[in-house]
C-alpha positions, 0 to 999 in steps of 0.5 A: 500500500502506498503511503506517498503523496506522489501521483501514480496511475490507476488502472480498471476496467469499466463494468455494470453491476446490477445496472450502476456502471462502475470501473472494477481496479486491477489488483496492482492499482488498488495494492498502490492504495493507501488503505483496504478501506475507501480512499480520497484521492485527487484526480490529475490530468482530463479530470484534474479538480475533482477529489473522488473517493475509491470504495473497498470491494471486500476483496482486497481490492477497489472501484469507483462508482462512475455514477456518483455526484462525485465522480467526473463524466467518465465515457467509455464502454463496459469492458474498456480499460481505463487509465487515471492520474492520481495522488492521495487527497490531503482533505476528504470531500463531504458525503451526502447524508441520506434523508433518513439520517439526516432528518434524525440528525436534524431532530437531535439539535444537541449533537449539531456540534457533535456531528459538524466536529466529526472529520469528513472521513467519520461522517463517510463511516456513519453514512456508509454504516447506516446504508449497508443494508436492504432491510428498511426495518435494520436500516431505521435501527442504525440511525436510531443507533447512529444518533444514540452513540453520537450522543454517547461520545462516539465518533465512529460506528462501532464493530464495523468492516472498513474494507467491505463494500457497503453498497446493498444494491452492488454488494451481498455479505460485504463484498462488491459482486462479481 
């Protein structure tokens, strides 16, 4: 795993899981990664200004969702073979709390500081946690939970798999599908 700052090329292959487009990494460009978790990096060269972060495939390995708000306009067909200039981001990009959680969080004003306090990166973990399931009735419990250990001093969802991959439309028991 890489632990520089300098750029350095990733390589993937664009593919369509369950009808979200998204580009698979080579094992090699995913082992330059600094983490088995997700990563912030800062794109260079065509899409240079863009700061995307690379999710975890369960496997060892990475993707990146090529229909997130986040990611730039990639053009390519599946199965072509994509090349990018990156570098790690030394800041890590907001994640958009989804309605549910952010409702409750809207109804919980005493953790407002708690939760502006929290890094980009726990904020990412909390969302993450609280999506990783299709169940509506466990997803409701994790942000009732979310909200209860935020208020208990939590900064992060406890007992939780960083390197999984947390997409319930993309993923089955934590890894992306094949």
């Amino acid at each position: 795993m890489a632990a520089s700052k300098e750029p350095f090329e990733i390589r993937g292959t664009i593919d369509v899981v369950n009808g979200h487009r998204i580009l698979r990494l080579e094992q090699e460009s995913s082992d330059l990664l600094s983490s088995r978790g997700q990563v912030a990096v800062d794109l260079l060269g065509d899409f240079a200004g863009h700061t995307i972060v690379i999710d975890p495939d369960g496997r060892r390995g990475h993707w990146l969702d090529l229909e997130s708000v986040q990611a730039p306009v990639i053009d390519g067909e599946v199965g072509q073979q994509i090349q990018l200039s990156v570098q790690p981001s030394s800041t890590w990009p907001e994640t958009t709390v989804p309605s549910d959680l952010a409702d409750a969080l809207d109804q919980a004003s005493d953790l407002d500081e708690t939760w502006v306090r929290l890094t980009p990166m726990a904020r990412w973990e909390w969302v993450r946690w609280v999506g990783a399931t299709k169940n509506p009735d466990t997803r409701q419990r994790r942000v009732e939970v979310s909200i209860s250990k935020l208020r208990d001093g939590k900064r992060r969802p406890c007992c939780f798999d960083l390197s999984s991959c947390t997409n319930p439309e993309l993923a089955k028991g934590g890894k992306l599908a094949e």
